[in-house]
N, CA, C and O atoms as a Maestro MAE file, in Angstrom:
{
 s_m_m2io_version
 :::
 2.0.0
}

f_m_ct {
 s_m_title
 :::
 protein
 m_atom[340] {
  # First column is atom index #
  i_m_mmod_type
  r_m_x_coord
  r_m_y_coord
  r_m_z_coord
  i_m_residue_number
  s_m_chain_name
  s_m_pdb_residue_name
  s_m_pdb_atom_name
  i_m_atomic_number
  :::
  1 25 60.348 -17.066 6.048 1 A "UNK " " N  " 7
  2 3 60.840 -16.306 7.181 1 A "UNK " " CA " 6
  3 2 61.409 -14.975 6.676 1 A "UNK " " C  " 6
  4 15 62.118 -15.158 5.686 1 A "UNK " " O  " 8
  5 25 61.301 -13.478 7.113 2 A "UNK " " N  " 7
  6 3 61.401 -12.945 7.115 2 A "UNK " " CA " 6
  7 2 62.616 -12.216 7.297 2 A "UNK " " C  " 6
  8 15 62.321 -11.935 8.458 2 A "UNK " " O  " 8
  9 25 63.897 -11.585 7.128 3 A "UNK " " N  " 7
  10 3 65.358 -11.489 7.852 3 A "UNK " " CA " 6
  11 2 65.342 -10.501 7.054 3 A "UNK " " C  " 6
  12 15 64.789 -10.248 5.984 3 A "UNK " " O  " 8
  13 25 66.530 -9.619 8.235 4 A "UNK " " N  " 7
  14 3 67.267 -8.097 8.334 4 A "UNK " " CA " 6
  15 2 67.116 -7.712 6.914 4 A "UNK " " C  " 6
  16 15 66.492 -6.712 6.560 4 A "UNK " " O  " 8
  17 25 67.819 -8.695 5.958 5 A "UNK " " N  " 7
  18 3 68.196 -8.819 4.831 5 A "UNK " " CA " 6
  19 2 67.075 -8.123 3.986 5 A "UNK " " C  " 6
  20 15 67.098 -6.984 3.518 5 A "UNK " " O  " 8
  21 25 65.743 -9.400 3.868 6 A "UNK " " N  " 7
  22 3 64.303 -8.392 3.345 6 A "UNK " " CA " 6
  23 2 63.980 -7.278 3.611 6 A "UNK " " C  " 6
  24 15 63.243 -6.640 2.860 6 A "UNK " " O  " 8
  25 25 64.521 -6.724 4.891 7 A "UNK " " N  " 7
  26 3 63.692 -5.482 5.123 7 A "UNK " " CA " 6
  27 2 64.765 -4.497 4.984 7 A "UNK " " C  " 6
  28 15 64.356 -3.343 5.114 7 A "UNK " " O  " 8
  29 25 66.261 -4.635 4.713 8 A "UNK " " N  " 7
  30 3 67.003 -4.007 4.465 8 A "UNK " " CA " 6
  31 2 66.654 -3.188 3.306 8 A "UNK " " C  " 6
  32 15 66.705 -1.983 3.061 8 A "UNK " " O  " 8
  33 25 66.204 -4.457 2.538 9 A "UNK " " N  " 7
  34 3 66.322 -3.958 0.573 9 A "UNK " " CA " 6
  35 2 64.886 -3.419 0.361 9 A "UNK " " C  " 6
  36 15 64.698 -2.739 -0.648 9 A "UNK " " O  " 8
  37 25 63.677 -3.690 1.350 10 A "UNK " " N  " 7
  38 3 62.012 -3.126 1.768 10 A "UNK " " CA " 6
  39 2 62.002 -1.594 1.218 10 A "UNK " " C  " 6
  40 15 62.805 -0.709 1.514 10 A "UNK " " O  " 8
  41 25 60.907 -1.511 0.356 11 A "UNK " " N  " 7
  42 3 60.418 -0.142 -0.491 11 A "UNK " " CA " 6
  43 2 59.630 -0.010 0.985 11 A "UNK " " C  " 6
  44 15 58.937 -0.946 1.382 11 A "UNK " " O  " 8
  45 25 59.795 1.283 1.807 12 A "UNK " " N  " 7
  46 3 59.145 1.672 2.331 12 A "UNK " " CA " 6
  47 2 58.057 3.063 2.081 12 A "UNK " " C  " 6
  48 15 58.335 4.212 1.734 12 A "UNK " " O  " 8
  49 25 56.720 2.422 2.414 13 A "UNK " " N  " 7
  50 3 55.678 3.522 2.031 13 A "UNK " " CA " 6
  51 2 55.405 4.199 2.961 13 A "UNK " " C  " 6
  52 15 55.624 3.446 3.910 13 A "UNK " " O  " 8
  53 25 54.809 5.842 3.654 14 A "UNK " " N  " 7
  54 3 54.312 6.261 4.290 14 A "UNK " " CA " 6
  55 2 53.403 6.356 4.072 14 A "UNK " " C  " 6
  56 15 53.126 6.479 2.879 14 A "UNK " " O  " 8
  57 25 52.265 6.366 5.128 15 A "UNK " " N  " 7
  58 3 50.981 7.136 4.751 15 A "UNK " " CA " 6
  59 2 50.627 8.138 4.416 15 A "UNK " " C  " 6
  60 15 51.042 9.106 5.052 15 A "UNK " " O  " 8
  61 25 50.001 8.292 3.640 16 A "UNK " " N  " 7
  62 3 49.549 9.629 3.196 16 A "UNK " " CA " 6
  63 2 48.518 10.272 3.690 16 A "UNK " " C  " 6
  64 15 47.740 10.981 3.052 16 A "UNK " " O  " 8
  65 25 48.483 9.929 5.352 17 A "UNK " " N  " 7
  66 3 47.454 10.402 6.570 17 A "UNK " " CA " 6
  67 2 48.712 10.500 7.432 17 A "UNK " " C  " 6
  68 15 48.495 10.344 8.634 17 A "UNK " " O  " 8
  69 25 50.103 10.745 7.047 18 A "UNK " " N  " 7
  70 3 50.967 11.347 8.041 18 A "UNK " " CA " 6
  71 2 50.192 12.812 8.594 18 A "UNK " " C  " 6
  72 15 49.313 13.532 8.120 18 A "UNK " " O  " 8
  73 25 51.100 12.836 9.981 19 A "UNK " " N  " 7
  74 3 50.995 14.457 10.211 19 A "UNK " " CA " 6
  75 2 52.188 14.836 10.653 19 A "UNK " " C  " 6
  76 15 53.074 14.040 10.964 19 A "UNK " " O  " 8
  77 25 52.301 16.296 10.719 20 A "UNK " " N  " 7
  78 3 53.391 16.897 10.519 20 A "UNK " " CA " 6
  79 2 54.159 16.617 12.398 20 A "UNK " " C  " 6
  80 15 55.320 16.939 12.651 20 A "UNK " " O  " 8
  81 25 53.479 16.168 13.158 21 A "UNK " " N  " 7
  82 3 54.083 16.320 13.950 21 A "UNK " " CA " 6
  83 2 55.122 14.689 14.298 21 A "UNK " " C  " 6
  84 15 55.761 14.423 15.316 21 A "UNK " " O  " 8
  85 25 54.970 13.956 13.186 22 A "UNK " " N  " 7
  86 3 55.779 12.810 12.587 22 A "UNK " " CA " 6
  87 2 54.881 11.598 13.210 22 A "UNK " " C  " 6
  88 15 55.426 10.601 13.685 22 A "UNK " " O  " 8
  89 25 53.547 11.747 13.176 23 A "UNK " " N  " 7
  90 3 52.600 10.460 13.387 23 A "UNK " " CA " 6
  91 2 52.583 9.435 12.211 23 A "UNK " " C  " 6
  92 15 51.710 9.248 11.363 23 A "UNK " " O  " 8
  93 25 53.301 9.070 12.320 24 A "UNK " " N  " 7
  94 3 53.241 8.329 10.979 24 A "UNK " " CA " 6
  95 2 53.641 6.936 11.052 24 A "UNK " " C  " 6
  96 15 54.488 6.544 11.854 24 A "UNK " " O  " 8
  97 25 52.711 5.768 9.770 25 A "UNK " " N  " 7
  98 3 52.951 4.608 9.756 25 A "UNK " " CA " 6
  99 2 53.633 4.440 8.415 25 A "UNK " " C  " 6
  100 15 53.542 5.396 7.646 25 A "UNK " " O  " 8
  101 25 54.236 3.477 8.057 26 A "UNK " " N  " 7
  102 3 55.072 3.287 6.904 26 A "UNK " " CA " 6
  103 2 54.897 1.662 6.675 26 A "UNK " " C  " 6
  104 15 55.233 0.836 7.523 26 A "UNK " " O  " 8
  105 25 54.460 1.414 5.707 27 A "UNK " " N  " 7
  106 3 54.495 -0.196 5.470 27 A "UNK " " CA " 6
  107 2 55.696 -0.485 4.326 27 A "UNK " " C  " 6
  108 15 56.440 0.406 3.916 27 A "UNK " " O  " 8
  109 25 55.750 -1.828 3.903 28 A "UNK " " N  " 7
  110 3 56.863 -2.456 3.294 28 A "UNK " " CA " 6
  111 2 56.167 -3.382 2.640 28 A "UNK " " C  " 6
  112 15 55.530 -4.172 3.336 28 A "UNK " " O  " 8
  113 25 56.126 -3.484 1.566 29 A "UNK " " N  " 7
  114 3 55.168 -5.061 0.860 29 A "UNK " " CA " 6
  115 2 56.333 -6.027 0.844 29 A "UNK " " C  " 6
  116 15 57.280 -5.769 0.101 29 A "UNK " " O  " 8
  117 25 56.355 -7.429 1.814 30 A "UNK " " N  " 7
  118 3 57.465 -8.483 1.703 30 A "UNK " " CA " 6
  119 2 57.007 -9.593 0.660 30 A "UNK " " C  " 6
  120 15 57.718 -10.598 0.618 30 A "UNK " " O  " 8
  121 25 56.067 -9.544 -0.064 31 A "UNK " " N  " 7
  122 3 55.310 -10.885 -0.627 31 A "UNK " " CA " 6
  123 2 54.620 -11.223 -0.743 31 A "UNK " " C  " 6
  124 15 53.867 -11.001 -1.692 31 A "UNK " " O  " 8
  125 25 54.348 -12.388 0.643 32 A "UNK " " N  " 7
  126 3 53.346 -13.307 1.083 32 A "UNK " " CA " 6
  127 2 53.400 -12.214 2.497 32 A "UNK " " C  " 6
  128 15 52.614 -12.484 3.405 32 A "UNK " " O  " 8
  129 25 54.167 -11.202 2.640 33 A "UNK " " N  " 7
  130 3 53.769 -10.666 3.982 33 A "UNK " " CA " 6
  131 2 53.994 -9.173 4.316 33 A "UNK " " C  " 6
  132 15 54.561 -8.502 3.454 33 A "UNK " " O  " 8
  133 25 53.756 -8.796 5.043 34 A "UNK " " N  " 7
  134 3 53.822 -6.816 5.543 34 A "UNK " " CA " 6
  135 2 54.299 -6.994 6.558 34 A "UNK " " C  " 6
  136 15 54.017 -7.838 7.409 34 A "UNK " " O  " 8
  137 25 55.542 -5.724 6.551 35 A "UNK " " N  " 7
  138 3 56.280 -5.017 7.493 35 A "UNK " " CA " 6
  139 2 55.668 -4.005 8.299 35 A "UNK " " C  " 6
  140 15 54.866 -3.591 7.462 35 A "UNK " " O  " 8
  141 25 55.509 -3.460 9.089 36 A "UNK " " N  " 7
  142 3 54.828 -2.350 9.817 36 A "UNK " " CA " 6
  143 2 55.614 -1.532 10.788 36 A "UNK " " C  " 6
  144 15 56.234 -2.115 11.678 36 A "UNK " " O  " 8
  145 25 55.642 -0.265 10.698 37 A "UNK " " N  " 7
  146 3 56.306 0.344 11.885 37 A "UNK " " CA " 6
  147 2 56.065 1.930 11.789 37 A "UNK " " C  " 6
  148 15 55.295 2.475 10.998 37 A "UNK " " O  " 8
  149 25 57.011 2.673 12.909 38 A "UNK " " N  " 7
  150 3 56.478 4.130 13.028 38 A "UNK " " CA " 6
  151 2 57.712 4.371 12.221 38 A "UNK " " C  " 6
  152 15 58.787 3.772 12.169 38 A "UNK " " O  " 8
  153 25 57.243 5.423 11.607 39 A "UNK " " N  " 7
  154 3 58.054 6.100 10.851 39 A "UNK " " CA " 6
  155 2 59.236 6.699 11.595 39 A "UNK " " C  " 6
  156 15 60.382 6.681 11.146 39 A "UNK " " O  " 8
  157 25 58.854 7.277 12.866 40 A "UNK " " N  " 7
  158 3 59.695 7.751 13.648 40 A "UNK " " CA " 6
  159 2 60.893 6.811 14.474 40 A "UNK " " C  " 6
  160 15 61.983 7.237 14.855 40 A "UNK " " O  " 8
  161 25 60.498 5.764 14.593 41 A "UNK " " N  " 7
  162 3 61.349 4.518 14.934 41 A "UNK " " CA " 6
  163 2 61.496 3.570 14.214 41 A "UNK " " C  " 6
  164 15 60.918 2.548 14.583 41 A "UNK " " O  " 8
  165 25 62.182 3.512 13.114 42 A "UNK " " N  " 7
  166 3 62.474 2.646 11.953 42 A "UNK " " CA " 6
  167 2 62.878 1.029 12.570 42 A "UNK " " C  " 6
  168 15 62.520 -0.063 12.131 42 A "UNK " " O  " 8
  169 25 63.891 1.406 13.928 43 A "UNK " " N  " 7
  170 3 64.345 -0.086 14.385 43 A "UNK " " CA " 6
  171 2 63.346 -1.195 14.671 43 A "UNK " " C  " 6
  172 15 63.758 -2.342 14.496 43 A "UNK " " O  " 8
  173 25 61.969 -1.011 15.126 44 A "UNK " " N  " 7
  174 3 61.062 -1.457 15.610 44 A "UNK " " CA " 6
  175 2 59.709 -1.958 14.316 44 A "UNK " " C  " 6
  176 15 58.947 -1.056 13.970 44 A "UNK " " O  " 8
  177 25 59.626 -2.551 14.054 45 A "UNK " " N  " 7
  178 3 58.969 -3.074 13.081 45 A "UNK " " CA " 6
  179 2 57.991 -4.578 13.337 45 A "UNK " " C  " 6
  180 15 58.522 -5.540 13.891 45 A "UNK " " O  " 8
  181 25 56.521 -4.640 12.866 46 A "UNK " " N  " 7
  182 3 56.036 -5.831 13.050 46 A "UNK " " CA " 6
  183 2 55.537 -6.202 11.984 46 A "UNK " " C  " 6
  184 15 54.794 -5.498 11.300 46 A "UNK " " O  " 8
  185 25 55.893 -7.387 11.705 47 A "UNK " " N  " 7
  186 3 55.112 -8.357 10.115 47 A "UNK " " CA " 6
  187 2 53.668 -9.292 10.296 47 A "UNK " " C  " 6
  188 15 53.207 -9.866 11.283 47 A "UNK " " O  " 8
  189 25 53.276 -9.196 9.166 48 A "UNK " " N  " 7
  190 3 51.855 -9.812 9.486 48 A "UNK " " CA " 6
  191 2 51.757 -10.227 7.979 48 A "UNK " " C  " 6
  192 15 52.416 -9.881 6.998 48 A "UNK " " O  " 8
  193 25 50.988 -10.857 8.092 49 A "UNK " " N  " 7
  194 3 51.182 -12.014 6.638 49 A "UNK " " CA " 6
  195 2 49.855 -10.814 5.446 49 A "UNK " " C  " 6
  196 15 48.918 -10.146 5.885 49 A "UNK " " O  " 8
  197 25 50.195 -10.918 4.298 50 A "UNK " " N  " 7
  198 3 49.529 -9.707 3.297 50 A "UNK " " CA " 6
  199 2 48.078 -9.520 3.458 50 A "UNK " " C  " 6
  200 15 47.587 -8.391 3.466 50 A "UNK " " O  " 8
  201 25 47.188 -10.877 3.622 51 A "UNK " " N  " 7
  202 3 45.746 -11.322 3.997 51 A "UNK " " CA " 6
  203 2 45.389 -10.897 5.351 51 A "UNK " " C  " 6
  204 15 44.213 -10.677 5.641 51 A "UNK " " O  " 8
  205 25 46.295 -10.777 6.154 52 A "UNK " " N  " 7
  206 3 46.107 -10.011 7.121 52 A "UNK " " CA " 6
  207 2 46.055 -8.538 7.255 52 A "UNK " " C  " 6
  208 15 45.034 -8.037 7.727 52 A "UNK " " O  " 8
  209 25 47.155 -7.709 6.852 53 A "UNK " " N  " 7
  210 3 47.071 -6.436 6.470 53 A "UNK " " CA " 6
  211 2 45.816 -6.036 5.586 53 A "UNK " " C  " 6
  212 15 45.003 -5.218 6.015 53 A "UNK " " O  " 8
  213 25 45.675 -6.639 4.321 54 A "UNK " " N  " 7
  214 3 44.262 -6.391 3.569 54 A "UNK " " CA " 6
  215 2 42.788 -6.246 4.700 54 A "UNK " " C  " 6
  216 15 41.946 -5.351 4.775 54 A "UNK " " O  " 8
  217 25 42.893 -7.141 5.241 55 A "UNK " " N  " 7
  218 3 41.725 -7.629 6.016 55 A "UNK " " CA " 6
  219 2 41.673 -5.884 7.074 55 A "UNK " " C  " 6
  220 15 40.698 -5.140 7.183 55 A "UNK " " O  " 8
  221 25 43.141 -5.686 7.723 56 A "UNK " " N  " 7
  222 3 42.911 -4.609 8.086 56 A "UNK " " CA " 6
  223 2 42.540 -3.306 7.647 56 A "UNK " " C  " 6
  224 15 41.784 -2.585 8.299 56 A "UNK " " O  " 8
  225 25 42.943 -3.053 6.790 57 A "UNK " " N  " 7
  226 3 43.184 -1.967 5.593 57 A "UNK " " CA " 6
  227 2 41.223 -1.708 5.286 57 A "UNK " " C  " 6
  228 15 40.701 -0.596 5.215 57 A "UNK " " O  " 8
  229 25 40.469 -3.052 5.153 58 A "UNK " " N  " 7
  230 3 39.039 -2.846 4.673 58 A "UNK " " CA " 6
  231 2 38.564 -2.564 6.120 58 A "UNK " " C  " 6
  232 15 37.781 -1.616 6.183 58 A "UNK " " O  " 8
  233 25 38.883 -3.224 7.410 59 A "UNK " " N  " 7
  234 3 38.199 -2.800 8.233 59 A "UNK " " CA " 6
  235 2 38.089 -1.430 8.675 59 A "UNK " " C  " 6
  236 15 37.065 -0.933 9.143 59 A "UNK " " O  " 8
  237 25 39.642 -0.608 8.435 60 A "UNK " " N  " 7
  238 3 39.735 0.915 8.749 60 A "UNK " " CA " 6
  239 2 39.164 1.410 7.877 60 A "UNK " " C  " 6
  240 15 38.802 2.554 8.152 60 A "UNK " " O  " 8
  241 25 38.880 1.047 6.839 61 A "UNK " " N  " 7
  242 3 37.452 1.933 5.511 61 A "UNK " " CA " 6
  243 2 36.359 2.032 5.815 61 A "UNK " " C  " 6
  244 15 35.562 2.963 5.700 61 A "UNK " " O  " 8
  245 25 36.251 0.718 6.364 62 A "UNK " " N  " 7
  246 3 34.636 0.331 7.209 62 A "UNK " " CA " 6
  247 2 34.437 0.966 7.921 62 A "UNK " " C  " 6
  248 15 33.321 1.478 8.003 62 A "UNK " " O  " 8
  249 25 35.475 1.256 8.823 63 A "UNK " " N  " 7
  250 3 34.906 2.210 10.142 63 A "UNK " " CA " 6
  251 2 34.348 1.328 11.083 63 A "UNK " " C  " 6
  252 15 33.280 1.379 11.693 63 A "UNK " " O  " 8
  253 25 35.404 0.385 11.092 64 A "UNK " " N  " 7
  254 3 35.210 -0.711 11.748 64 A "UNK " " CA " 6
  255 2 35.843 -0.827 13.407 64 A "UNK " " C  " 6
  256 15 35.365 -1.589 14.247 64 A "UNK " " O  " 8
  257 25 36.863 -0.016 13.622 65 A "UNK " " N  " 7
  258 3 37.901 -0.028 14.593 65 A "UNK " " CA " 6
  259 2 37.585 1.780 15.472 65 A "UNK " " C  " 6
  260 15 38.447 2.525 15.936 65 A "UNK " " O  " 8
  261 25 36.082 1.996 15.425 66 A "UNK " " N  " 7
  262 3 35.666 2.761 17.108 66 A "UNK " " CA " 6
  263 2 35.899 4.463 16.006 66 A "UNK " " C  " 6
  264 15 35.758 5.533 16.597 66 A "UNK " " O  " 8
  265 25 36.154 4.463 14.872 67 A "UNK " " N  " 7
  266 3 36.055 5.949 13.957 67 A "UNK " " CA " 6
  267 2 35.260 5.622 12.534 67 A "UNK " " C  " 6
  268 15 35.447 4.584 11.899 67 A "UNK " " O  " 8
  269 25 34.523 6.468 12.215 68 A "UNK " " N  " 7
  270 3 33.351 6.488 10.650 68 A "UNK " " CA " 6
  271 2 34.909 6.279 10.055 68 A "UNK " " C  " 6
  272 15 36.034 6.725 10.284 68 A "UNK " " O  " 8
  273 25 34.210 5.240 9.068 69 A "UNK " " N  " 7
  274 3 35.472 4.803 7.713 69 A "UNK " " CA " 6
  275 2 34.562 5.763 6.739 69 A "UNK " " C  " 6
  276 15 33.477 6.294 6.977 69 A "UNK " " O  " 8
  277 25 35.402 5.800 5.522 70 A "UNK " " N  " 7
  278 3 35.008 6.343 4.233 70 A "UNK " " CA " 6
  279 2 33.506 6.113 3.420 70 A "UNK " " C  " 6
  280 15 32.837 6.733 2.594 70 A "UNK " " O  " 8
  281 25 33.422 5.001 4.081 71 A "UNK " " N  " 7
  282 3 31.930 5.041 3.055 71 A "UNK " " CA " 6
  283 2 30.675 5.494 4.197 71 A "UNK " " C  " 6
  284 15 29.531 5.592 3.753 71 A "UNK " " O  " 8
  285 25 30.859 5.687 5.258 72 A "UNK " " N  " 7
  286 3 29.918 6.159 6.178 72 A "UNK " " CA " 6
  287 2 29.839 7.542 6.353 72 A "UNK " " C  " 6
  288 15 28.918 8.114 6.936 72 A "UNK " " O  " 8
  289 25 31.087 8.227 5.700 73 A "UNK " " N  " 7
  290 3 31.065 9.517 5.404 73 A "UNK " " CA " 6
  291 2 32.376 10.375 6.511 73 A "UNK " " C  " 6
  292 15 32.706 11.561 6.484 73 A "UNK " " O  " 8
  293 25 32.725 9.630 7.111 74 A "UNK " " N  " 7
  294 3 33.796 9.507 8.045 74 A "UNK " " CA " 6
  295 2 35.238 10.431 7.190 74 A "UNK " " C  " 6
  296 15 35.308 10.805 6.019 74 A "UNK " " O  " 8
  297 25 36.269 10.578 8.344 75 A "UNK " " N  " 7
  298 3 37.310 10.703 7.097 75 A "UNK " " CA " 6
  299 2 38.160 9.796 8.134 75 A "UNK " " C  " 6
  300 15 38.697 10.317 9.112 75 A "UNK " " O  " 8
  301 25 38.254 8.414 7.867 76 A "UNK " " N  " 7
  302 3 39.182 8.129 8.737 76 A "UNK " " CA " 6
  303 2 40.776 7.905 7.975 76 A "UNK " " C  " 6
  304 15 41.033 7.998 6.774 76 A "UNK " " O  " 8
  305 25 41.495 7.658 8.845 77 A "UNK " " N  " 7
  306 3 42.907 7.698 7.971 77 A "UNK " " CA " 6
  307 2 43.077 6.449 7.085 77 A "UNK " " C  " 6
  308 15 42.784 5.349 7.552 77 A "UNK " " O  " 8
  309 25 43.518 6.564 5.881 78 A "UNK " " N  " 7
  310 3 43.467 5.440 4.588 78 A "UNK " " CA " 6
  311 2 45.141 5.347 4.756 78 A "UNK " " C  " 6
  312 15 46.017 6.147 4.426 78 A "UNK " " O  " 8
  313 25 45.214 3.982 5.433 79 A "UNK " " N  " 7
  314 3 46.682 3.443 5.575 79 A "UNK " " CA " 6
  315 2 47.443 3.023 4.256 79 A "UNK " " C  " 6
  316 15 46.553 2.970 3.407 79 A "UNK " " O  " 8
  317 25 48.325 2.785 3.818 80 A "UNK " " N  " 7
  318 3 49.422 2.708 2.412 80 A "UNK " " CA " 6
  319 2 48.575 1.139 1.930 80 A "UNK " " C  " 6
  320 15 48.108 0.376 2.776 80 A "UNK " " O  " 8
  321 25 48.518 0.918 0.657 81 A "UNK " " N  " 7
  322 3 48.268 0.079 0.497 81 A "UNK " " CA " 6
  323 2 49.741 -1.134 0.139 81 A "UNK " " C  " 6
  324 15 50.789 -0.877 -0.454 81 A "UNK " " O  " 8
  325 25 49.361 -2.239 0.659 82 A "UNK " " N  " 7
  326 3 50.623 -3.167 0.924 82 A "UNK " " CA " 6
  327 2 51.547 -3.575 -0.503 82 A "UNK " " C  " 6
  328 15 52.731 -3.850 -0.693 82 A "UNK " " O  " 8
  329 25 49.971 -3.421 -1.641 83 A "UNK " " N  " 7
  330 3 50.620 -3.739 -3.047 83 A "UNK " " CA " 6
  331 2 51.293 -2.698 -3.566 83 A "UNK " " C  " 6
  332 15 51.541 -2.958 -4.743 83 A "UNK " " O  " 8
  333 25 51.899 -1.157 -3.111 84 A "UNK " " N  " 7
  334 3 52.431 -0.428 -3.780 84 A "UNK " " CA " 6
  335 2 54.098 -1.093 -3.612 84 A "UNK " " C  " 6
  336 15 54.574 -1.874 -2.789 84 A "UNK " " O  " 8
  337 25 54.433 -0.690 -4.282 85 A "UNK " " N  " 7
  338 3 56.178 -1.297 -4.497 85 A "UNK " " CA " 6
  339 2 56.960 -0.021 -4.891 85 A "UNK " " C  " 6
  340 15 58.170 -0.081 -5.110 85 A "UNK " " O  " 8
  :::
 }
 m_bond[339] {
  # First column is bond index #
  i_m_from
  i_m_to
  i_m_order
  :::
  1 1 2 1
  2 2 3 1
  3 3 4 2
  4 3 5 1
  5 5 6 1
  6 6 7 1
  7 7 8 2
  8 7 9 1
  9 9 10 1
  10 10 11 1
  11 11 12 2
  12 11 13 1
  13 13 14 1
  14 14 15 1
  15 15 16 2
  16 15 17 1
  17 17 18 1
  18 18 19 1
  19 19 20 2
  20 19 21 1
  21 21 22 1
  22 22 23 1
  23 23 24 2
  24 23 25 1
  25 25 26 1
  26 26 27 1
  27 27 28 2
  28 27 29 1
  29 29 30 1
  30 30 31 1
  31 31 32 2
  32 31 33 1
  33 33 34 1
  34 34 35 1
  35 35 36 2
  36 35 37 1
  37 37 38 1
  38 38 39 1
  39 39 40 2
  40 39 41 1
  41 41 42 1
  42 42 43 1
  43 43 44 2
  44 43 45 1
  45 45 46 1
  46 46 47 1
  47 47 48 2
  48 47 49 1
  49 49 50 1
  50 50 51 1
  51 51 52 2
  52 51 53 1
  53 53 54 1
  54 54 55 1
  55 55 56 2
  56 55 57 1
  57 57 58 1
  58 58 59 1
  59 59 60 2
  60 59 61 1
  61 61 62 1
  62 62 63 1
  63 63 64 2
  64 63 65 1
  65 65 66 1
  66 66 67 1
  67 67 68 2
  68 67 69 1
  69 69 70 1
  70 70 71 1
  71 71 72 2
  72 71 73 1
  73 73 74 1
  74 74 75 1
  75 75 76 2
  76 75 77 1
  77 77 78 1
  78 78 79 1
  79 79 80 2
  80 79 81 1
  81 81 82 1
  82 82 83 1
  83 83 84 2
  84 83 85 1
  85 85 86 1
  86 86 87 1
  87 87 88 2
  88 87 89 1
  89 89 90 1
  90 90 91 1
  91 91 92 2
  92 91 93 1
  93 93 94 1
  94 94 95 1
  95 95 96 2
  96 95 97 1
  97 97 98 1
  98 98 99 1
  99 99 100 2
  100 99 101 1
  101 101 102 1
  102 102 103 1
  103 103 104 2
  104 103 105 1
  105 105 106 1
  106 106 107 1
  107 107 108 2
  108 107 109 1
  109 109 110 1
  110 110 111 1
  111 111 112 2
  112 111 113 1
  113 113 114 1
  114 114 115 1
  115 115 116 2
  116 115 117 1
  117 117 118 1
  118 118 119 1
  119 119 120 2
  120 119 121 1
  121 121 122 1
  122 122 123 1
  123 123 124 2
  124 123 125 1
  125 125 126 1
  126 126 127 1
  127 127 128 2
  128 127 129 1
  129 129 130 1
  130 130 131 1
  131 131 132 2
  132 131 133 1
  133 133 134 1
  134 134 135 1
  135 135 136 2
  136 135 137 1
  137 137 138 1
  138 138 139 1
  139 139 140 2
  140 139 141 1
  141 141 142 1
  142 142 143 1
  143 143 144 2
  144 143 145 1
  145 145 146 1
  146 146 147 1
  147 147 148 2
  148 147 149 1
  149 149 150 1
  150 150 151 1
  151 151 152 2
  152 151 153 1
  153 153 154 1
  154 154 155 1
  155 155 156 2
  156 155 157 1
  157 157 158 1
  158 158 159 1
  159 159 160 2
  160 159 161 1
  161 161 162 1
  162 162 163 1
  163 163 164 2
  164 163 165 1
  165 165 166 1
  166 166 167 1
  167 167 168 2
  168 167 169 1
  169 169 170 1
  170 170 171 1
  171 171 172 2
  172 171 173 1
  173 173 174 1
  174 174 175 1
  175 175 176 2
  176 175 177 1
  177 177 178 1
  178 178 179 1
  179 179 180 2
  180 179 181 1
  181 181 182 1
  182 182 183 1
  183 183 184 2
  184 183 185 1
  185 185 186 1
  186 186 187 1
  187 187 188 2
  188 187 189 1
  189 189 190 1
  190 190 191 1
  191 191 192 2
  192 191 193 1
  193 193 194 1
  194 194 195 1
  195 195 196 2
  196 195 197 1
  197 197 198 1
  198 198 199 1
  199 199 200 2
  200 199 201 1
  201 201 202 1
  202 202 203 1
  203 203 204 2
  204 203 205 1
  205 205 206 1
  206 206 207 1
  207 207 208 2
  208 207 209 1
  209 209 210 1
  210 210 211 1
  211 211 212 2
  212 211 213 1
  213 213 214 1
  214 214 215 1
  215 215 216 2
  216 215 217 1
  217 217 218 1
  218 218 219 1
  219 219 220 2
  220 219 221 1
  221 221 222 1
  222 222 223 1
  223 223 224 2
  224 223 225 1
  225 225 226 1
  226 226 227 1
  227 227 228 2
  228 227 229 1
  229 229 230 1
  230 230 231 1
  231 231 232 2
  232 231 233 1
  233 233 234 1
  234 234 235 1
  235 235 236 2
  236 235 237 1
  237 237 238 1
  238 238 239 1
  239 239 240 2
  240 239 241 1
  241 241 242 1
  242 242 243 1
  243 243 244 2
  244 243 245 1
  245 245 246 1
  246 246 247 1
  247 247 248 2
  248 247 249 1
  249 249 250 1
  250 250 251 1
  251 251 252 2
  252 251 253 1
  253 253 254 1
  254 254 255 1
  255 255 256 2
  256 255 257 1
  257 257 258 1
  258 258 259 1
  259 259 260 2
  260 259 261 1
  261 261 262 1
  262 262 263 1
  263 263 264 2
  264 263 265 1
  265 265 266 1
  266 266 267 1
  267 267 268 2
  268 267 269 1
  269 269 270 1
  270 270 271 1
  271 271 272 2
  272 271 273 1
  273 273 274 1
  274 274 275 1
  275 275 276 2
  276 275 277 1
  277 277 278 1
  278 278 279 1
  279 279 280 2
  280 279 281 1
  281 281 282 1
  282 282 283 1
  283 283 284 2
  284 283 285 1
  285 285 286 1
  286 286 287 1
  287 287 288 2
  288 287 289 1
  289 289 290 1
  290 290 291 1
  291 291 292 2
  292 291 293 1
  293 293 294 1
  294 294 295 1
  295 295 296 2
  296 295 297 1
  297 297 298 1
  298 298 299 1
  299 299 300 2
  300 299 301 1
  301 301 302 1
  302 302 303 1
  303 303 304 2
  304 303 305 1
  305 305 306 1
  306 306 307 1
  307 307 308 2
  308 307 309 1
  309 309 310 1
  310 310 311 1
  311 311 312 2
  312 311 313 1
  313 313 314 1
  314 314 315 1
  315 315 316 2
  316 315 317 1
  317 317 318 1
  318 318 319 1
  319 319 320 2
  320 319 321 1
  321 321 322 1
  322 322 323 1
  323 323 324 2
  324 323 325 1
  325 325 326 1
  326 326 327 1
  327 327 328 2
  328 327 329 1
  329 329 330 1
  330 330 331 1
  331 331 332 2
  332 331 333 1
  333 333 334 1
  334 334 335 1
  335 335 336 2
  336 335 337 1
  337 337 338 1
  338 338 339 1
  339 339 340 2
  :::
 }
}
């Protein structure tokens, strides 16, 4: 289970597909699981277990989710990866 506590002490990453007008996602590597939220609203946060985030992370490369991912020649946005610490 997840508590205040973990995400207190949470290395938070931004993306490095921010934009300046503060669109931005920021992840947290918890473990066995990922934190998620807008950068702009820190209070608000959703967890999803690490196999889940991964799973997402390849589908937005793919160009899987309605925009060309990276290998189709696309530039879609490359979200933080969950293993940075």
């Amino acid at each position: 289970m997840i508590n205040e506590a973990d995400l207190a002490r949470a290395s938070w990453h931004k993306s490095t597909w921010s934009n300046e007008q503060g669109g931005c996602v920021s992840v947290a590597n918890l473990g066995l699981h990922c934190a998620v939220r807008d950068s702009k609203n820190v209070d608000r946060y959703f967890v999803v277990s690490l196999s889940s985030w991964r799973a997402f992370v390849t589908g937005v490369k793919e160009g899987k989710f309605g925009f060309p991912g990276r290998e189709a020649g696309g530039s879609a946005p490359q979200p933080v990866r969950a293993t940075e610490t």
